[in-house]
Backbone bond lengths (Angstrom), bond angles and torsions (degrees), N, CA, C in turn:
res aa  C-N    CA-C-N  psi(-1)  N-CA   C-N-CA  omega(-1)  CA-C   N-CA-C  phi
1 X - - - 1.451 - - 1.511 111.08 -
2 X 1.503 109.19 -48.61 1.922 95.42 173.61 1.519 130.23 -80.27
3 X 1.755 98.41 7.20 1.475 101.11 161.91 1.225 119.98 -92.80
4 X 1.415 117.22 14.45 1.432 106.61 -165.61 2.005 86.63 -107.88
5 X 0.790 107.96 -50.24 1.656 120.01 160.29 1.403 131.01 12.64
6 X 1.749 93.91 -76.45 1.289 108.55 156.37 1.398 122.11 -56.25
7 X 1.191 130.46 -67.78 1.567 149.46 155.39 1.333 92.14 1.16
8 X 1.443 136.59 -81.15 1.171 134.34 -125.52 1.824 105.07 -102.54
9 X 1.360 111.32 -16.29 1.497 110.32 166.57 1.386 112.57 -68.37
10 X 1.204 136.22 -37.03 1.550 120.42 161.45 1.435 124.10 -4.99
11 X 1.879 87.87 -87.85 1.427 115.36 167.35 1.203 130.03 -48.39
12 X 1.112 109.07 -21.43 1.500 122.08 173.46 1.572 104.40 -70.00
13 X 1.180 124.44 -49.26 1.605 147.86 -169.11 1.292 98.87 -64.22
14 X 1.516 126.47 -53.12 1.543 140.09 -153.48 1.666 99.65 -85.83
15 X 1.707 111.67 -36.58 1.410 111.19 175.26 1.589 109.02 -89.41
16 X 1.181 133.99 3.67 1.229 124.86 -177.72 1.792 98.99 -112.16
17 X 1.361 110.74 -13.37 1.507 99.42 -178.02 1.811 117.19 -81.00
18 X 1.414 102.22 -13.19 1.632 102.82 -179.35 1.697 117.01 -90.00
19 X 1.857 95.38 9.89 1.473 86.78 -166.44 1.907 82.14 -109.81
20 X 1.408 117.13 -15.58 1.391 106.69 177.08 1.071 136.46 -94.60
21 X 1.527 108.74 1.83 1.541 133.83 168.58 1.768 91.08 -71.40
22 X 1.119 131.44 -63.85 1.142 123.91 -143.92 2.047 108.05 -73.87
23 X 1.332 108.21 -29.89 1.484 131.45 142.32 1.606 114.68 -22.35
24 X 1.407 97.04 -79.23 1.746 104.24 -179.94 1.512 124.76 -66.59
25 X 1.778 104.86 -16.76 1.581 102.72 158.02 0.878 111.70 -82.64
26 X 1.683 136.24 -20.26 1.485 106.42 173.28 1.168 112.34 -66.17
27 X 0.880 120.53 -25.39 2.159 131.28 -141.84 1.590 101.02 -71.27
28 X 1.963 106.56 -31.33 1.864 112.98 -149.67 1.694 75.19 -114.20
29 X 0.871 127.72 -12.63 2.141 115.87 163.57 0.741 137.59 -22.26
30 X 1.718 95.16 -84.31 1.291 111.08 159.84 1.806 143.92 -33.76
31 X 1.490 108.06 -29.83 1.254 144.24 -166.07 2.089 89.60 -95.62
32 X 0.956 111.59 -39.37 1.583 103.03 172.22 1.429 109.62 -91.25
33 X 0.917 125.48 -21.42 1.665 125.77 -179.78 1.563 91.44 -82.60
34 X 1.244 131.81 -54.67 1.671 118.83 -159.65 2.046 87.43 -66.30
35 X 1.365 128.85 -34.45 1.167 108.75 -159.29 1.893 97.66 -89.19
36 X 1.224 116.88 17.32 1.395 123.55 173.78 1.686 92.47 -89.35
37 X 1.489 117.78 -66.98 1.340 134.61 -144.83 1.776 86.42 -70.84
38 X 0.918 104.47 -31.13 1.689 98.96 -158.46 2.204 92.73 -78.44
39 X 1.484 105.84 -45.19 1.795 97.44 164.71 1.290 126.91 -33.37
40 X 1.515 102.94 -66.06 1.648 122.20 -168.43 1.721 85.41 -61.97
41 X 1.336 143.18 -58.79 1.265 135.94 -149.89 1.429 111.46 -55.62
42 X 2.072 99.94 -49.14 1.496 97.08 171.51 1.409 126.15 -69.19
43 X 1.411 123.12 -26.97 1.283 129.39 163.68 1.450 120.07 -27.24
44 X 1.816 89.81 -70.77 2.258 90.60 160.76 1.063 122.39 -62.59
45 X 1.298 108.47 -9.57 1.850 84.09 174.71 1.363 114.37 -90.95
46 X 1.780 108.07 -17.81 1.411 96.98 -169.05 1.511 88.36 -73.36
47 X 1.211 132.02 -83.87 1.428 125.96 173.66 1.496 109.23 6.23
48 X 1.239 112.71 -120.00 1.519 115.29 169.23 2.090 111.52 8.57
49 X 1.429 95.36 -58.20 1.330 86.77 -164.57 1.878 108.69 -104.86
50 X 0.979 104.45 34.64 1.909 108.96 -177.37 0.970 127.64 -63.19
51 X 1.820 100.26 -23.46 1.773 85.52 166.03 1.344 133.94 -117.08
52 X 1.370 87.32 14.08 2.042 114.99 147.06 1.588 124.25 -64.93
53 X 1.861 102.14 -52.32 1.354 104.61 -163.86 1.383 93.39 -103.22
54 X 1.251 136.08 -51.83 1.581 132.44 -179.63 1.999 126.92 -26.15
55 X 1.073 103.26 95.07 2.037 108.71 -152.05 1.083 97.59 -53.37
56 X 1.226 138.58 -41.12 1.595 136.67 169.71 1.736 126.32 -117.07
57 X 0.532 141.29 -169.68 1.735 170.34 -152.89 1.725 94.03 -111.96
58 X 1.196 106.55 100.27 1.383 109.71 179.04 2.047 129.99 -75.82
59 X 1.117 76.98 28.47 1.782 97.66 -162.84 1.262 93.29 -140.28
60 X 1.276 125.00 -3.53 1.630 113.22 -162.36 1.419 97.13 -93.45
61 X 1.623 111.50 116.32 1.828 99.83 163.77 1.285 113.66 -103.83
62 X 1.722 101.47 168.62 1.371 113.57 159.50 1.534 98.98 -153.93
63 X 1.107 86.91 150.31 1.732 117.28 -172.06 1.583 107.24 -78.64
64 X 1.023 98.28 -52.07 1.675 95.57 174.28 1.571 137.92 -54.00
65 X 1.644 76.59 -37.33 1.945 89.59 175.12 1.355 112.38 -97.90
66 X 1.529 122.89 31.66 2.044 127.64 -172.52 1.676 93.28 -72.70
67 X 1.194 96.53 152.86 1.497 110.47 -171.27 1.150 128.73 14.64
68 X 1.396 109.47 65.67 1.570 126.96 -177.14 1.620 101.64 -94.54
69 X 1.380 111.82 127.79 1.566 122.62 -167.94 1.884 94.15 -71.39
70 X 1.460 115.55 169.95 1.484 115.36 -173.34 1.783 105.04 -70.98
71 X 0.845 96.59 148.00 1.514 102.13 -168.12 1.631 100.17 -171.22
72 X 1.314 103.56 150.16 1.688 127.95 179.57 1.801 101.77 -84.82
73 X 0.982 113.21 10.96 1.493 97.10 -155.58 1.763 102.43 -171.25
74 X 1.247 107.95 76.61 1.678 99.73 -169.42 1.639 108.49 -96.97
75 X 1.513 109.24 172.59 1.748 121.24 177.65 1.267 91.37 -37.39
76 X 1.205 120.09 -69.10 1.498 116.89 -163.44 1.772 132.99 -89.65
77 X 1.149 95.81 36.27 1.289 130.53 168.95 2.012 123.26 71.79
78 X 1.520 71.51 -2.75 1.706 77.55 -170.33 2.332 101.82 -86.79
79 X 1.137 100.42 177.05 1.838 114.67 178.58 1.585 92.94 -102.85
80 X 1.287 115.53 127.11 1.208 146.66 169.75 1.552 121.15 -124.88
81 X 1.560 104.79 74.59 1.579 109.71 -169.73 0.912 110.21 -75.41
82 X 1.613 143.38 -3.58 1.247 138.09 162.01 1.554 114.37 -115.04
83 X 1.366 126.15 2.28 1.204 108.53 169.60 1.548 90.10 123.73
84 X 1.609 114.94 166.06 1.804 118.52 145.65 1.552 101.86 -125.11
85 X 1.587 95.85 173.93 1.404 98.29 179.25 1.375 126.01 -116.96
86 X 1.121 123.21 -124.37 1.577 109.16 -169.31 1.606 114.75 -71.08
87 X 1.675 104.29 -36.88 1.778 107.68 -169.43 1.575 97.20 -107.24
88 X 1.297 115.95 36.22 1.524 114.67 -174.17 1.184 142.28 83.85
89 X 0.999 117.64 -9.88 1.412 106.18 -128.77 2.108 79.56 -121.45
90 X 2.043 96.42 150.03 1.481 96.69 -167.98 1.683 122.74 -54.28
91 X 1.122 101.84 153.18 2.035 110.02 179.95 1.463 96.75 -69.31
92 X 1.203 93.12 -55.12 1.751 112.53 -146.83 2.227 99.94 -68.33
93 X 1.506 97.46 -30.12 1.746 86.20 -178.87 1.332 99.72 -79.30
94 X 1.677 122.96 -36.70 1.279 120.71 -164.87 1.631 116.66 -77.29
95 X 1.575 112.78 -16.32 1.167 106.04 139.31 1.723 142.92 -54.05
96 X 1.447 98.48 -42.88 1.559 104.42 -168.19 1.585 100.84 -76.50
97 X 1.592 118.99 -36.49 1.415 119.12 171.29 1.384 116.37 -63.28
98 X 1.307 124.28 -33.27 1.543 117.31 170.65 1.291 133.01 -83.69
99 X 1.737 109.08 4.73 1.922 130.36 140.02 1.389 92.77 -35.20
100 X 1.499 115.94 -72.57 1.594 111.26 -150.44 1.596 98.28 -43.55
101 X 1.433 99.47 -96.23 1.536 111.68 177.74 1.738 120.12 17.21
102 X 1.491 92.60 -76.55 1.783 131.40 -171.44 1.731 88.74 -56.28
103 X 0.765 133.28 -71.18 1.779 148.94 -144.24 2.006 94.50 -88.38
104 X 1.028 114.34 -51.57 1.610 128.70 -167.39 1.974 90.16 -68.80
105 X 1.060 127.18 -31.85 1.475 123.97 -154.11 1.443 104.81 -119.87
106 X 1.477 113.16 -9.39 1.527 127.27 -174.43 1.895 96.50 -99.49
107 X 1.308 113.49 -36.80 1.433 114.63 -172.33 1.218 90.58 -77.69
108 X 1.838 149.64 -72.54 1.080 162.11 177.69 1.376 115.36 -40.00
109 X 1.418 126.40 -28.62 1.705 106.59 161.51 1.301 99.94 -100.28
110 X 1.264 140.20 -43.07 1.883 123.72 164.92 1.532 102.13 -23.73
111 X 1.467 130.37 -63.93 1.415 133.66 -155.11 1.638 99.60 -58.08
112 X 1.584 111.07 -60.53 1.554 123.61 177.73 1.721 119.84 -55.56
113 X 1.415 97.72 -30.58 2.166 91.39 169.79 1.511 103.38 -97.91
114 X 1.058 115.23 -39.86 1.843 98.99 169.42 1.534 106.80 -52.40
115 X 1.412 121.58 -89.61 1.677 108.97 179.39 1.650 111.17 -5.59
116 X 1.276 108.14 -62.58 1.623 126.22 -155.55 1.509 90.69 -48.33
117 X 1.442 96.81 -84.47 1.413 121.11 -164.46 1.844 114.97 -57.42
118 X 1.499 126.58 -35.04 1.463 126.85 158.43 1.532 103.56 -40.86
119 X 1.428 119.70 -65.04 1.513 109.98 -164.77 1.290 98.25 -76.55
120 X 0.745 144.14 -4.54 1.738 136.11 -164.36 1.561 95.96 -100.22
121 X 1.050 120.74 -38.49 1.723 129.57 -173.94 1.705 114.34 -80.47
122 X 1.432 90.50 -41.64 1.748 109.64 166.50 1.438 126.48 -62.81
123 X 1.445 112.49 -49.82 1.343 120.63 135.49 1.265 146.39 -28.73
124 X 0.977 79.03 -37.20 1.960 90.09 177.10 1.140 137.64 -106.10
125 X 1.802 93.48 -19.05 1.712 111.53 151.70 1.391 132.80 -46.92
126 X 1.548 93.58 -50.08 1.415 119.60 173.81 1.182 145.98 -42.39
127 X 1.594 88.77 -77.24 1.950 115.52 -165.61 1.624 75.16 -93.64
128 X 1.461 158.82 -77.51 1.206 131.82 175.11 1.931 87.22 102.37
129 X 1.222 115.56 -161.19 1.805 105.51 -168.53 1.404 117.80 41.90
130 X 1.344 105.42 -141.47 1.903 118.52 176.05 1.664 116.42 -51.56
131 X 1.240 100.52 -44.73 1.520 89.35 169.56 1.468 128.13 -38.61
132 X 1.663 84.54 -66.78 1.847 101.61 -171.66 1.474 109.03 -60.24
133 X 1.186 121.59 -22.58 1.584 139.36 -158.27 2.062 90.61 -87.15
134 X 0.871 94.58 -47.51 1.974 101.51 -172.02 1.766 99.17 -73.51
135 X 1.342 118.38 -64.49 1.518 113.62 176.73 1.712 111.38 -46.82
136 X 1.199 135.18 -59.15 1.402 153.25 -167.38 1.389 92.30 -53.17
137 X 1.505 121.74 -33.65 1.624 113.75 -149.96 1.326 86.27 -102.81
138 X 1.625 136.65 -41.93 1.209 130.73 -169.46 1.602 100.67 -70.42
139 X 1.355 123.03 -44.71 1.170 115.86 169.49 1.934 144.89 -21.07
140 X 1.671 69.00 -64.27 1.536 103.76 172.33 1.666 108.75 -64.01
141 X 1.319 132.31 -30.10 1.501 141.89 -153.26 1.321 90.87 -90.71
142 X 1.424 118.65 -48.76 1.382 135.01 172.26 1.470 110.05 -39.46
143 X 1.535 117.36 -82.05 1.446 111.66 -178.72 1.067 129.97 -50.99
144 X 1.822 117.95 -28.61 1.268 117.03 169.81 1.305 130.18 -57.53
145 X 1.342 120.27 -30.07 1.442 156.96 174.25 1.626 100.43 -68.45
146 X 1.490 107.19 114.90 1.382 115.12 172.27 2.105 93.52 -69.13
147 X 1.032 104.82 128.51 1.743 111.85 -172.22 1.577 105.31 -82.42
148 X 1.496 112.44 -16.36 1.440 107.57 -174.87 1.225 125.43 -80.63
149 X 1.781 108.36 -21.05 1.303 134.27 149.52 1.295 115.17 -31.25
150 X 1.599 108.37 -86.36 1.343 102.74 177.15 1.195 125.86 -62.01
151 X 1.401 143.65 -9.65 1.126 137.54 -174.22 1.392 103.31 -80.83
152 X 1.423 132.14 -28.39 1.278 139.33 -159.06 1.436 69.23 -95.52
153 X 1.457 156.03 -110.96 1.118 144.11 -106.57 1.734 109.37 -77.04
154 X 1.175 120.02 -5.11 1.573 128.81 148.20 0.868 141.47 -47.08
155 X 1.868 100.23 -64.49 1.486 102.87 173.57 1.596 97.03 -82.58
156 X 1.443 160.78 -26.54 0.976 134.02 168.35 1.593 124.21 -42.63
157 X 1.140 110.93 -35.44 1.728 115.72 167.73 1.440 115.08 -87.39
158 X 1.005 132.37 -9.16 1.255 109.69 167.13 1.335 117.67 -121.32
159 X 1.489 97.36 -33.98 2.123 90.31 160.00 2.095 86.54 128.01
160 X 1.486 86.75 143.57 1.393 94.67 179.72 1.344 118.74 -76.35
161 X 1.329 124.12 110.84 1.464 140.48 -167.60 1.453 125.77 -147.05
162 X 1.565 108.35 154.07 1.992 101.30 177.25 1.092 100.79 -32.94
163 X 1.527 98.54 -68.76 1.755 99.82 -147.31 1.491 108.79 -53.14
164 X 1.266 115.23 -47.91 1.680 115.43 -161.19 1.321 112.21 -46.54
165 X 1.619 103.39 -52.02 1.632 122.75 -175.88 1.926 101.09 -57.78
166 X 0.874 126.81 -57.74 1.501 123.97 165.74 1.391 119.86 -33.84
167 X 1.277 115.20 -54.46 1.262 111.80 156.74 1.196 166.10 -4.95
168 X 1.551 71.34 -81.42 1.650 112.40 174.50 1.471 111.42 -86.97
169 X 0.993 130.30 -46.53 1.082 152.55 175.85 1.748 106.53 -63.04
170 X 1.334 135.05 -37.97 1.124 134.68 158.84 1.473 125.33 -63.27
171 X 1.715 109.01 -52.89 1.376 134.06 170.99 1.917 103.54 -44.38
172 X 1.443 114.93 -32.23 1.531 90.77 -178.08 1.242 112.04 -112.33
173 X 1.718 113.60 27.62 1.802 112.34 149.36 1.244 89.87 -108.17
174 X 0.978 153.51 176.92 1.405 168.70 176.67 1.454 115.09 148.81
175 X 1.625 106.05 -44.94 1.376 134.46 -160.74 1.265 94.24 -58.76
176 X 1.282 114.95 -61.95 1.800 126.26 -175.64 0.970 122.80 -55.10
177 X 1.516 121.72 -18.97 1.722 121.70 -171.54 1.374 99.85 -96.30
178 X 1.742 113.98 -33.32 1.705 122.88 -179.88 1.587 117.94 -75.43
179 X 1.239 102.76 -35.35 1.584 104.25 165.16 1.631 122.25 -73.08
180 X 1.483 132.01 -58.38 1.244 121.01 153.64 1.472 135.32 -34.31
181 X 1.296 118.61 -59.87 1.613 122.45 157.44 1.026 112.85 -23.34
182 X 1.504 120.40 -69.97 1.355 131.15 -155.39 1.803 108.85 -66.51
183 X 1.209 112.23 -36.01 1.025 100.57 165.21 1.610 134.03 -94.69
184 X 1.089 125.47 11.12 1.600 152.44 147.22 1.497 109.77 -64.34
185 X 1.585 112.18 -40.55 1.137 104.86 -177.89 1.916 133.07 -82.31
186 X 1.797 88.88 -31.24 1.214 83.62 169.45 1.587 112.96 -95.63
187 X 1.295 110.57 30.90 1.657 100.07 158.57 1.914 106.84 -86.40
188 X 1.754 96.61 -42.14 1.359 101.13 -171.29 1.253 128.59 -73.07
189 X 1.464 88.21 -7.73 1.916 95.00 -169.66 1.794 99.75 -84.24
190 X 1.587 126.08 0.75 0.837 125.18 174.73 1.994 136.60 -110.50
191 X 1.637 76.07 -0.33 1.755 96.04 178.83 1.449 109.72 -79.26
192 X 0.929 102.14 164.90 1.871 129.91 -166.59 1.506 88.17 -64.27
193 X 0.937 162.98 -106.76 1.468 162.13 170.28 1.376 136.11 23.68
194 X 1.823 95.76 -51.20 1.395 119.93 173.74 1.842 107.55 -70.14
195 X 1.398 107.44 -77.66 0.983 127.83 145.83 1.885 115.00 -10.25
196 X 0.946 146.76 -60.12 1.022 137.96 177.18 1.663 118.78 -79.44
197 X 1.358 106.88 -15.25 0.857 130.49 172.53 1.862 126.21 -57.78
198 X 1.671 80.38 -59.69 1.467 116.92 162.73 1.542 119.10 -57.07
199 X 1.455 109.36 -34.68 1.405 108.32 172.41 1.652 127.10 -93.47
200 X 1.634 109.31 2.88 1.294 89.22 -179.92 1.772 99.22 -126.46
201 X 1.854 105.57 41.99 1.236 115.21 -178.50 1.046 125.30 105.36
202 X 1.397 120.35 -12.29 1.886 105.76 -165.91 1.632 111.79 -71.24
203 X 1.607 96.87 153.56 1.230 84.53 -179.25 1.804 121.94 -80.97
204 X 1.041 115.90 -173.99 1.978 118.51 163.97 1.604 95.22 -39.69
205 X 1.119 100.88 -77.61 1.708 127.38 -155.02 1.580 103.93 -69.29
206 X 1.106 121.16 -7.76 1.807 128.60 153.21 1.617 91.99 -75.69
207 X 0.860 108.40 -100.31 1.934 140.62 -167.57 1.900 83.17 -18.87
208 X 1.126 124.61 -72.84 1.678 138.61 -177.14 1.710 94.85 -37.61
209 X 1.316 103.50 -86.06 2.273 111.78 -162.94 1.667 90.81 -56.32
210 X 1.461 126.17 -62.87 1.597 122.29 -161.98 1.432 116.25 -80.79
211 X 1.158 131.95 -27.54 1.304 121.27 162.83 1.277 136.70 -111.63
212 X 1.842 125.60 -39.18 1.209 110.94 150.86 1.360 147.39 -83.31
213 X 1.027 100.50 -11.61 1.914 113.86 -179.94 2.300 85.98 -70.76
214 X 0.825 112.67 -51.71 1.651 83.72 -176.11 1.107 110.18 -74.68
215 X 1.271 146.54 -45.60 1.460 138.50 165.10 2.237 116.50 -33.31
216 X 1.199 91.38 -24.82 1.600 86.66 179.77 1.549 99.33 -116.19
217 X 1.252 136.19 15.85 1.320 137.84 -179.24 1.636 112.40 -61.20
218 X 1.240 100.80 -42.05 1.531 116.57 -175.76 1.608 108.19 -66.47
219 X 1.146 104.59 -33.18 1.228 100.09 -168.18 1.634 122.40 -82.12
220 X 1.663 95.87 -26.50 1.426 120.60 173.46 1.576 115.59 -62.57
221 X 1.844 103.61 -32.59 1.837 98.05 174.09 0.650 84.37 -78.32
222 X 1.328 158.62 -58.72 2.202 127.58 -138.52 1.133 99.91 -85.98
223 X 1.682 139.91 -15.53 1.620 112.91 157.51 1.172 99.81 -83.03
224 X 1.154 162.31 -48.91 1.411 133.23 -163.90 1.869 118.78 -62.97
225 X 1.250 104.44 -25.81 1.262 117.17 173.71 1.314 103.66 -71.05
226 X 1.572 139.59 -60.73 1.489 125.82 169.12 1.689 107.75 -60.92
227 X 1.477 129.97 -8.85 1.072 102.65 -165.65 1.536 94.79 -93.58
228 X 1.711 115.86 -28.50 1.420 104.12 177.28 1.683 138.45 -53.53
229 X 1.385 106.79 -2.68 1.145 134.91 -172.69 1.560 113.80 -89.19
230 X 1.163 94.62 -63.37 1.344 95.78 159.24 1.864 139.59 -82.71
231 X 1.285 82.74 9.00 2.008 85.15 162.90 1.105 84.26 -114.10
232 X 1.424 154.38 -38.87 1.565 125.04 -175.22 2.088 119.04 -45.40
233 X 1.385 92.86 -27.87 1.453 109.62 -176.23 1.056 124.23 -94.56
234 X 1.011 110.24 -5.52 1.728 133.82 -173.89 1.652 97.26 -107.26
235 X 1.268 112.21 -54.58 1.581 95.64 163.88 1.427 131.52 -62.85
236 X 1.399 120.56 -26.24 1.440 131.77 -162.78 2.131 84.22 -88.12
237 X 1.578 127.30 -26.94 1.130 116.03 174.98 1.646 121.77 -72.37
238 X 1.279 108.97 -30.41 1.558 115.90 -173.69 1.616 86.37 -87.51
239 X 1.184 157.02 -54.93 1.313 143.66 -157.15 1.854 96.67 -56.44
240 X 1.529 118.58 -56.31 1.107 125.37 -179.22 1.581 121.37 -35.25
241 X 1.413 87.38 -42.05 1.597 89.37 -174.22 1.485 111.80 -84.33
242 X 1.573 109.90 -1.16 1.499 117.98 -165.98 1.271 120.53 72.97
243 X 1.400 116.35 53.97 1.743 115.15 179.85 1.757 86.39 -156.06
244 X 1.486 118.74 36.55 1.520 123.20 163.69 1.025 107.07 -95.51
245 X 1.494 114.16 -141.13 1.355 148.95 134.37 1.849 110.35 -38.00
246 X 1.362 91.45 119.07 1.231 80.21 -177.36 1.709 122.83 -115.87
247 X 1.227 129.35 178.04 1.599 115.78 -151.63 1.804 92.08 -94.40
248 X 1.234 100.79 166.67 2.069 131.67 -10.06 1.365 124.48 -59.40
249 X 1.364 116.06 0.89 1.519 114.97 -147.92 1.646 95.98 -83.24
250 X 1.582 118.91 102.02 1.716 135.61 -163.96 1.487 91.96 -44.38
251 X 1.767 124.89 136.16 1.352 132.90 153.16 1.755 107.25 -143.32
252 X 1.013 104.08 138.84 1.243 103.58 174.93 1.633 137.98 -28.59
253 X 1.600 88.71 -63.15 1.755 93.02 -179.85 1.646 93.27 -63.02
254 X 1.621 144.25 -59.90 1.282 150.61 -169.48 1.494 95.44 -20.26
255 X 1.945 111.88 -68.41 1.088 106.53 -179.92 1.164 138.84 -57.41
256 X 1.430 128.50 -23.30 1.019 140.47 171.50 1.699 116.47 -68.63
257 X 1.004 111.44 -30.32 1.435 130.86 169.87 1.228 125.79 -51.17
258 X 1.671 108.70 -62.42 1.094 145.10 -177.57 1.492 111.24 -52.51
259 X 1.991 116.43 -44.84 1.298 121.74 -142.04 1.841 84.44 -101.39
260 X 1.393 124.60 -16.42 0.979 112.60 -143.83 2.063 118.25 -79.47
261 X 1.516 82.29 -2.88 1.715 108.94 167.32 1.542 119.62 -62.07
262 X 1.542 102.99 -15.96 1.753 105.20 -154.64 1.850 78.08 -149.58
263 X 1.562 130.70 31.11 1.715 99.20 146.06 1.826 137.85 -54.48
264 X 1.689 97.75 -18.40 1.111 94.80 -176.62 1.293 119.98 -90.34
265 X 1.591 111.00 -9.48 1.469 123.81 174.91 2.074 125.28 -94.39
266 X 1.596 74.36 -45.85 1.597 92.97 -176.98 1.478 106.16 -126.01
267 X 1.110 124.76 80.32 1.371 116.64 -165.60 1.730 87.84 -89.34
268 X 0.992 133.69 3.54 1.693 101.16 174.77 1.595 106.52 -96.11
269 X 1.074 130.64 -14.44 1.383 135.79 164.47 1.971 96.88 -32.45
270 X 1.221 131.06 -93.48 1.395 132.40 154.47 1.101 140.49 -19.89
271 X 1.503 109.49 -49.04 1.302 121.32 -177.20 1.931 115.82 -77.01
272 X 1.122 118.07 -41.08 1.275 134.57 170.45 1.376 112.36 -46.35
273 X 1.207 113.89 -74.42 1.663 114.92 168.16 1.093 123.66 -46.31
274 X 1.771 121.71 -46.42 1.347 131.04 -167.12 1.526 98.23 -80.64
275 X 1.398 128.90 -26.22 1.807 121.28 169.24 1.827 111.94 -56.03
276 X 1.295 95.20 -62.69 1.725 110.65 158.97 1.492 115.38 -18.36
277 X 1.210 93.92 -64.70 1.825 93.55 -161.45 1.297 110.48 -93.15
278 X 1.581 113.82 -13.17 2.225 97.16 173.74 1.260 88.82 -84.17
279 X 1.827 140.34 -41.97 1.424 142.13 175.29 1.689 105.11 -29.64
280 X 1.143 113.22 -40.67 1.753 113.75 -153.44 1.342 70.51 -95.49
281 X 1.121 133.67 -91.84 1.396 116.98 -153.66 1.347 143.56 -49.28
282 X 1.405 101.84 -10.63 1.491 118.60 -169.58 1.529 90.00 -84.92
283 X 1.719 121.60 -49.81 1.221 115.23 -163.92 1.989 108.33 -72.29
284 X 0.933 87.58 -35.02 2.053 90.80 176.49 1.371 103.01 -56.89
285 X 1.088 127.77 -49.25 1.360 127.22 -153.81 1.743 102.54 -78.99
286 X 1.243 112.23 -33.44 1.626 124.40 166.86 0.961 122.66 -58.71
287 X 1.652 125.31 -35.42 0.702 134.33 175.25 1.256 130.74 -92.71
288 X 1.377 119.40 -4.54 1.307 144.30 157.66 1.934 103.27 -75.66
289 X 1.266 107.69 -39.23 1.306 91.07 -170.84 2.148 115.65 -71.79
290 X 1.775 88.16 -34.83 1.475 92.76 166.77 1.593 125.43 -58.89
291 X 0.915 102.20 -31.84 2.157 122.18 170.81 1.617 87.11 -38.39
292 X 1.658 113.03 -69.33 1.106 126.81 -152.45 1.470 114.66 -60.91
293 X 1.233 109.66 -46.09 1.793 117.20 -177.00 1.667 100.28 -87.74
294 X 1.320 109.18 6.51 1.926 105.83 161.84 1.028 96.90 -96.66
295 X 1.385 124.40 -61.19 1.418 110.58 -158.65 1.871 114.99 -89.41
296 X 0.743 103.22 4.23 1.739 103.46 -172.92 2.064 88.11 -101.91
297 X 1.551 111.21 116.02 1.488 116.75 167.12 1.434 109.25 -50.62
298 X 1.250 97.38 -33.98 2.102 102.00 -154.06 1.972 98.66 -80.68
299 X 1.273 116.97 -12.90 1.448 117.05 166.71 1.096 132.16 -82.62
300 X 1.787 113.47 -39.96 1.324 124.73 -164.75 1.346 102.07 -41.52
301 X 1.465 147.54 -58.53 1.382 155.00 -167.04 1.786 122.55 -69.15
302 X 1.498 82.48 -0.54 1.499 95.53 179.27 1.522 121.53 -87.37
């Protein structure tokens, strides 16, 4: 019996070490999520504050100082810590000015496909028949549909603008907020709660705002949080192609566009913006995924 003793603490060691790995990833998380939250935070502020912190006039050219490498000390007397580009004019403001743009048009179509897609998903939970049958099908028509297609043949008819790009750019998350809902909803529309609810009078539109819209609330930030990620990139793609924001007014993809004539000369023209925008997106989208394993019970243990 006390030889078996030894024997069995091994195993003991080998089965207790896979449960404390998963411990110490929670523990160092947190510590990557605050250094996510704390990016995106300065991000708005630079935005917010661009024409405080932005060192020059992001439209302002000069000819003399065109593709001047980063330097403290340029031809034309000004600090260019990231470089200028072809018509002069600074990297580093026309970066911080094309935060706004990127961030202003990424919050504003998230806002327009969540709306969309909550009632559309809520809807369809619900009333169930033709309803659910018409959302599900437009849905579906949607994904089949390369979206960049139509987005390009949109703004070609109506002309590259805020609003359109908001739009459009909202119109192709929607799908995600109407498909998740919908199936949240018909779990809930069948619990003891609703249902009793239902029997001592409430109306739809009680039972809908007071009991399920907070039960699926959680679920609605972590798609808008992955979805903000992907309209930031989705805008920085249509500017690229020239059906964004259009110049001078600094946007990311624009810049990236712009520089991509002179990588072999001026590679920070491109490179500057394009660090910016996989940076922003990589960190939103991370941080969307942590949203998810907070707020979802059935993850935390994962």
């Amino acid at each position: 019996m006390a030889s078996s003793i030894p024997a069995s603490a091994p195993a003991d060691a080998v089965l207790a070490a896979p449960a404390a790995r998963p411990r110490a990833r929670r523990r160092r998380t947190p510590g990557l999520v605050l250094l996510g939250v704390g990016f995106v935070a300065l991000l708005l502020l630079l935005a917010a504050a661009a024409p405080l912190i932005a060192p020059q006039d992001p439209i302002r050219q000069s000819l003399r100082g065109r593709l001047a490498a980063p330097t403290w000390n340029g031809t034309d007397g000004h600090a260019h810590l990231l470089g200028t580009d072809h018509l002069g004019r600074d990297v580093l403001s026309r970066v911080i000015w094309g935060s706004r743009v990127s961030l202003v048009i990424g919050f504003a179509a998230v806002l327009v496909g969540g709306v969309i897609g909550s009632a559309a998903g809520l809807a369809a939970g619900f009333s169930r028949g033709r309803m659910d049958a018409i959302v599900m099908t437009l849905a579906d028509a949607q994904l089949a549909f390369p979206f960049i297609l139509l987005a390009i043949g949109i703004i070609a008819v109506l002309g590259p603008s805020f609003p359109t790009l908001v739009v459009v750019i909202g119109l192709s998350g929607w799908v995600s907020y109407a498909r998740i809902l919908r199936s949240q909803v018909l779990v809930l529309r069948s619990r003891e709660f609703v249902e009793s609810i239902h029997a001592l009078g409430g109306s739809l539109a009680r039972v809908v705002l007071r009991h399920v819209l907070p039960n699926v609330l959680s679920s609605i930030v972590v798609i808008a949080t992955l979805e903000l990620a992907r309209a930031i990139v989705l805008e920085a793609t249509l500017s690229f192609l020239g059906l964004g924001i259009q110049p001078p007014t600094p946007s990311w993809g624009g810049m990236v566009q712009e520089g991509r004539e002179y990588l072999d000369s001026a590679w920070w023209i491109s490179t500057c913006p394009g660090i910016v925008l996989m940076v922003t997106s990589i960190v939103v989208s991370r941080t969307g995924d942590w949203l998810r394993d907070v707020l979802d019970p059935t993850l935390r243990g994962e």
